[in-house]
N, C-alpha and C positions, 0 to 999 in steps of 0.2 A: 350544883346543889345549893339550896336557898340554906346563910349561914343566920344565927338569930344574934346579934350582938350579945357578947360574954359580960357587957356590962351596960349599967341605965347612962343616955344620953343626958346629960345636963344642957342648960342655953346655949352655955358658949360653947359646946359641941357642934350642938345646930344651928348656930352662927358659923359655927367655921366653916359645917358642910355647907352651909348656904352659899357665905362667902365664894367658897374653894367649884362648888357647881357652878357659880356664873362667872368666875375668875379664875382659873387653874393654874397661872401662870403669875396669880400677886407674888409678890414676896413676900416673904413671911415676916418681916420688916412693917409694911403695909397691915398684911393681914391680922397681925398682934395688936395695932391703932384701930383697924376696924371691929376689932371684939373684943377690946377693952383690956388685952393682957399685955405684959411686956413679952420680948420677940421668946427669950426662954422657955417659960412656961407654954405659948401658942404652940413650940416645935415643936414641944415636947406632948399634947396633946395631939397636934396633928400625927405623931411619930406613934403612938397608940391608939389612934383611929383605921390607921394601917393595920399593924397591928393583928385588931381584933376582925381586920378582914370589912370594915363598913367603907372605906375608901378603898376601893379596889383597883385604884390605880388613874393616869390623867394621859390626856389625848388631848391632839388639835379637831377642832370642826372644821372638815373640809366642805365646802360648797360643790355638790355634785357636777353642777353645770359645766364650772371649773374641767373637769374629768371629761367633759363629754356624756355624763352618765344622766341623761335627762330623762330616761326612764322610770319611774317607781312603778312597782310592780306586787301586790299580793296575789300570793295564793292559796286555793284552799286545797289540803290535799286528804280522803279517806282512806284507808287501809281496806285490805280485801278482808284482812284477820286483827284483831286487838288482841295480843297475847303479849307478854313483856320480852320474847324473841324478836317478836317481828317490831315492835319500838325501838331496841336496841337495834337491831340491823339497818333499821330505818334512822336513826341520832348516830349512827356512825358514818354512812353514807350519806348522808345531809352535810355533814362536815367535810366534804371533799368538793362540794360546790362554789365556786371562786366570788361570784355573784351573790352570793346566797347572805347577806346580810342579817337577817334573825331567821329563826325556827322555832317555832312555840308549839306543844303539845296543849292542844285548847279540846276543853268541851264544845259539845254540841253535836253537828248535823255531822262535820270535821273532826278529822283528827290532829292533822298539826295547821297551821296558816304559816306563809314564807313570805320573806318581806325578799324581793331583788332589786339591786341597783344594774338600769343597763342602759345601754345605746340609745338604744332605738328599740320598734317594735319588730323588726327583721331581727334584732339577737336575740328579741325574747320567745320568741318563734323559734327557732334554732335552739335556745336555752332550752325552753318547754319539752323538748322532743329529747334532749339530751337528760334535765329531770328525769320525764319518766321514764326512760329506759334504766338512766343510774340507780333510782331508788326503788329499794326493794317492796314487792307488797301494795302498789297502787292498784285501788280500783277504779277511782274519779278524782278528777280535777278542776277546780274550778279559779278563775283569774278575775280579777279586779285590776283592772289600769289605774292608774291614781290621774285626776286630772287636773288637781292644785294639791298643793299642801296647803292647809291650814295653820296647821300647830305642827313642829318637829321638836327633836329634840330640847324638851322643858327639863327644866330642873324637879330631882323628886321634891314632894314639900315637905315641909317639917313640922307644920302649924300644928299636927296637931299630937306631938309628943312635946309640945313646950310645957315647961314647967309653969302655973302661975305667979 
């Protein structure tokens, strides 16, 4: 569930998040010279940006390829029924998917789009079959192979809750 920040963002908030998105691993040593505070103060901001639930936590970027995982894969998927059962059966069963890297309940034509990471096009064939039997509720499917990435993983921006 989407949390709304318990308090207003000032610069050096959004310098730290900015910082802490494209660096997750500065120290906080570094990171207090990069926003202008001493280390105290930056922890101590960072330690309440937690907190309040807006850093919700820090990870390595793995490079798929690395994995063998040279698949991306979207899908589209509609429901037979839109009732808030069959969502819920459908967001719990979505979540047993090992592959299954996001799930976004989207408007439009769709009801949810799935992002997978996989092998090949033989697991995702396999995968696909294994989907739609797992999840409850499908009427149609539809699949987009990805065949470059462009843009992945970007930083969110901040420009435009800066203070002037």
């Amino acid at each position: 569930m989407t949390r709304k920040p318990t308090r207003e963002l000032d610069n050096i908030d959004l310098n730290i998040l900015d910082v802490l998105q494209r660096d997750g691993r500065i120290s906080y040593t570094d990171l207090a010279v990069e926003v202008g505070l001493s280390t105290t103060p930056c922890l101590e901001r960072v330690r309440r940006l937690e907190e309040a639930g807006i850093i919700t936590g820090y990870r390595a970027e793995v490079n798929p390829a690395a994995l063998g995982l040279n698949l991306l894969v979207f899908l589209e998927v509609s429901l037979r029924y839109q009732s808030s059962q069959a969502f819920e059966d459908f967001r719990h069963a979505a979540q047993q998917i090992p592959n299954l890297l996001e799930c976004h309940l989207i408007s439009g034509e769709a009801d949810y789009v799935l992002k997978l990471r996989l092998t090949d096009i033989s697991e995702y064939r396999h995968t696909l079959g294994d989907i739609l039997a797992m999840l409850p509720g499908i009427q149609e499917s539809r699949s987009y192979i990805v065949m470059e990435e462009v843009k992945a993983g970007a930083a969110y921006p901040t420009a435009h809750l800066r203070l002037n």
